[in-house]
Structure formats: C-alpha cells, structure tokens
N, C-alpha and C positions, 0 to 999 in steps of 0.2 A: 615911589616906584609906580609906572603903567603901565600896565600888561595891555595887549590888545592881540585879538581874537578873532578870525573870519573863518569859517567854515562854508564851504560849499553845499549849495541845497541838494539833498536829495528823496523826492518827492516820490510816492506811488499814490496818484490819483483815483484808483480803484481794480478790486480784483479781476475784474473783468480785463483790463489793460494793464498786463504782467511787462514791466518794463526791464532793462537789464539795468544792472545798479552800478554805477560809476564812481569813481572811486574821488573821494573827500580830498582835497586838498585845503589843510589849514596852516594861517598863520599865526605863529602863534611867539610873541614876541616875551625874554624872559630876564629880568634883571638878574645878575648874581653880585656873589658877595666876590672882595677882590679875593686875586691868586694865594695872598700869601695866608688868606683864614678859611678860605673853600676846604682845604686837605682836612680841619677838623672832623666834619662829617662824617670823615670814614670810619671813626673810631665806633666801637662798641657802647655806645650810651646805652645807660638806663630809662627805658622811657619817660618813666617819670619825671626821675632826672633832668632829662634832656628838657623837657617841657618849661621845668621850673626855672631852668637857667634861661630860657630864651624868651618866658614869658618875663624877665625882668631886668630884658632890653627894650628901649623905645622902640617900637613898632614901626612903619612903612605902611603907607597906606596905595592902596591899587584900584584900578577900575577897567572892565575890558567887557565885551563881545564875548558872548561866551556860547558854545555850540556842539552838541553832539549828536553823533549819527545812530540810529536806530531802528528797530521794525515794532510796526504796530499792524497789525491781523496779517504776518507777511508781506506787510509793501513799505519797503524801504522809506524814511522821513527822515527830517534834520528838525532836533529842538533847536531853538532859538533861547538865548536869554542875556539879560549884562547884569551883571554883579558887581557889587561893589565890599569892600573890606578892609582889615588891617594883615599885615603880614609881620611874625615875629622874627622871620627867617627858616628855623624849625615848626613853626605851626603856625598854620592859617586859618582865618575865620573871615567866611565871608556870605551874604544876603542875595539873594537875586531876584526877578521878575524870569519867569520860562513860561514860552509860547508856543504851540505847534499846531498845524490840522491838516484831517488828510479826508477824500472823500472814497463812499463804497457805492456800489451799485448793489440795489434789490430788488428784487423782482421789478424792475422797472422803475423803482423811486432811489435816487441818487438822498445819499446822506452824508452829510458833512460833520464830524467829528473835531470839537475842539477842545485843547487842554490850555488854562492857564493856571499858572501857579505860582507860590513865593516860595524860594528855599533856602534854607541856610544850607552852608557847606563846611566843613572841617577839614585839613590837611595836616598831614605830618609826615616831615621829608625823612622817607628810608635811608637814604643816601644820595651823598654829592660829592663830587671833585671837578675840575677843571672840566671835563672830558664826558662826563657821565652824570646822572641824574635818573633820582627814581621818588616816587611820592607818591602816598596814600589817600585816599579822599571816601570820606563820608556825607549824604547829603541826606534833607529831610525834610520836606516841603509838605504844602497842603493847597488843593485851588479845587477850581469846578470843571467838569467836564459837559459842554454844553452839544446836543445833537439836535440837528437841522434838517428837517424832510426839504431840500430844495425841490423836489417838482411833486408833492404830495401835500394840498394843505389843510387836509382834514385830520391829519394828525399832529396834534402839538409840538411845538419844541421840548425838548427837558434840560434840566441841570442837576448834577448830582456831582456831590463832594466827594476826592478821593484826595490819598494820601501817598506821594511817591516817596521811596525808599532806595536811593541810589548808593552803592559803593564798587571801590574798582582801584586802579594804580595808573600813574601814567609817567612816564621818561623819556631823556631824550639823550641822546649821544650829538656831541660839537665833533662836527669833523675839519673844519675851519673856526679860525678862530672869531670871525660874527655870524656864521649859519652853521645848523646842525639839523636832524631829523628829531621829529618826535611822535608819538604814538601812546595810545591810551587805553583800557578794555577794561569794563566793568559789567553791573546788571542794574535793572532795575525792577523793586518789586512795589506795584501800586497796589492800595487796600482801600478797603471800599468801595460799595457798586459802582462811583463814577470812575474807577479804575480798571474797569473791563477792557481788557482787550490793550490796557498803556502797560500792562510788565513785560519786559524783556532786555535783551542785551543792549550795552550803548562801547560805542567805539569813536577811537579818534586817531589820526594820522595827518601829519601834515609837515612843516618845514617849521622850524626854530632860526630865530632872531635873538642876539648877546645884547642890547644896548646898554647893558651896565657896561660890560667890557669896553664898546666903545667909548662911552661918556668916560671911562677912566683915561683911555687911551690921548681922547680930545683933552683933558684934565690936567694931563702930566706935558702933552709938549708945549698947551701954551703957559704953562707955569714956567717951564724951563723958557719961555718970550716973554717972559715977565706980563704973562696977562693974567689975570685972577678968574676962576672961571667957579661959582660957589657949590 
C-alpha cells in the first residue's frame, strides 16, 4: 500500500505580521480492505484482542508526505515530514523525519526558529466500514531545535534537545465511491528547553482518495477480459 500526503503551507513569519490563516487543503490518498471484510471493524473487539489477531497477518507496507498544521508562539505553521512503515490493517507503526521553521521579530533582531526531528508513530483503527472511518494515533519523537539571530551576530546560534509528544484521532467519511473528506485534531506536548514555545494543537483537513477501491475495481473487469492484473 502507498499512502501519499500534501498539505498546504501555512506559515506565520513573525508576530509582528499577524496574517490571516487559510485554511489547509490536504490530500490524502487511503488504501482499504475490500467490501465484503471492511464491516468486521464495526464489531466490538477486545483491544488486545484485536491487536493480536491483526498483528498475525502479513503486514503492507506504506510511505507518504506526511503534514500537519499548527501554532507555534501564535503564528500559524505546517510541519512537514515523510514516514515510512508497516500497516497490519488494525494497527500501524510507522518512523519519520518532521521539519518546520518560522521566524520572530525582537526588538529589531529577526530570529529564526528551527525544529527537526525523528518520530515514530502508532495507530489503531477505532472503526471502519465502507463509508466511515476513524483512527487513533500516538507519536514520540526526539531532534533539536536550533535558533538563528539573522540580523544580530554577536549573539551565537544555539541548539537544544527537545522531545515531542503528539496524540489525537483522525477520519474520514466517502461520500463517492473514490473521494471522500477527511479531517484530524490532536495536541502536542514538547519537553525539554529545546521545546519552548513547539507545544500546542495540530489539525488536518483535507480531501480523501480510495485507490484500493479503485485497484479492485480495474482488478475485476479486466479479469472478467481475461487480463491478469497481480
């Protein structure tokens, strides 16, 4: 399976220039399981349960663009990052690379704020059927956050470790059978001094893509053309 991911930037360059916030358009493309074993989901599983049975199916593996919107001292930004991982169906695990930076104004010395970092992330799907969609996510990363006097250079750069701590839910309703909306809201809480000023909420909204759906649909008429499609 290959997820793929674009998120619109949305940048606040400094407090000084309060810009209005524009609203994220993402896409966000999502394999599913065919029609006739999607309706299991809805059932009442044991979480554990649930876990043990799906961790002892062959896995799918994914890679996408991965991006969420958020505030850092008040001014609206987009993390950037691509992950990669395995998907068991009911629970996912997956690694990434996240990037972002935004600048302030101080007393006349413009500062540039930067975050990188590596995360892993965990999921586990609440619920699914044909139609609906809903999923859990935990994330838990570590990088540096490094700050830039652009027009001051009597004072140093610095770098300092911090540790972000993201979780949240995110779902999506098909209202055609290959596009649907989807939408995401969680927090995030960063520790450690190089996490000053990086905790707060992160959000997603954007449009959904079926391409399993399709790939099944291309699957079955050219089989029925006697074409082998794997």
């Amino acid at each position: 399976m290959f997820c793929f991911l674009l998120g619109g930037a949305l940048r606040g360059d400094s407090i000084a220039e309060q810009r209005p916030i524009p609203l994220c358009a993402q896409l966000i493309l999502q394999d599913v399981l065919p029609e006739d074993t999607a309706v299991v989901d809805t059932l009442l599983w044991n979480g554990r349960d649930s876990i043990k049975m799906a961790m002892a199916t062959a896995p799918s593996y994914s890679m996408w663009f991965d991006s969420r919107n958020s505030f850092i001292s008040a001014d609206p930004v987009n993390v950037f990052g691509l992950r990669y991982g395995l998907s068991w169906g009911k629970v996912s695990a997956y690694t990434g690379y996240y990037f972002t930076s935004y600048n302030q104004l101080n007393d006349g010395d413009t500062i540039q704020y930067k975050f990188n970092y590596l995360s892993s992330t965990y999921e586990y799907r609440l619920y699914k059927t044909h139609r609906f969609s809903l999923t859990a996510f935990g994330q838990l990363g570590g990088g540096l956050r490094t700050v830039n006097h652009l027009t001051n250079n009597n004072i140093a750069n610095k770098q300092q470790f911090f540790m972000p701590i993201e979780f949240g839910a995110y779902g999506s309703v098909r209202f055609l059978r290959y596009l649907g909306v989807g939408g995401g809201l969680g927090t995030r809480i960063a520790l450690f001094p190089g996490g000053r000023n990086f905790s707060g909420p992160i959000y997603y909204l954007g449009f959904t893509c079926f391409p399993g759906t399709l790939y099944d649909d291309v699957k079955r008429k050219a089989s029925k053309r006697g074409i082998r499609i794997p």
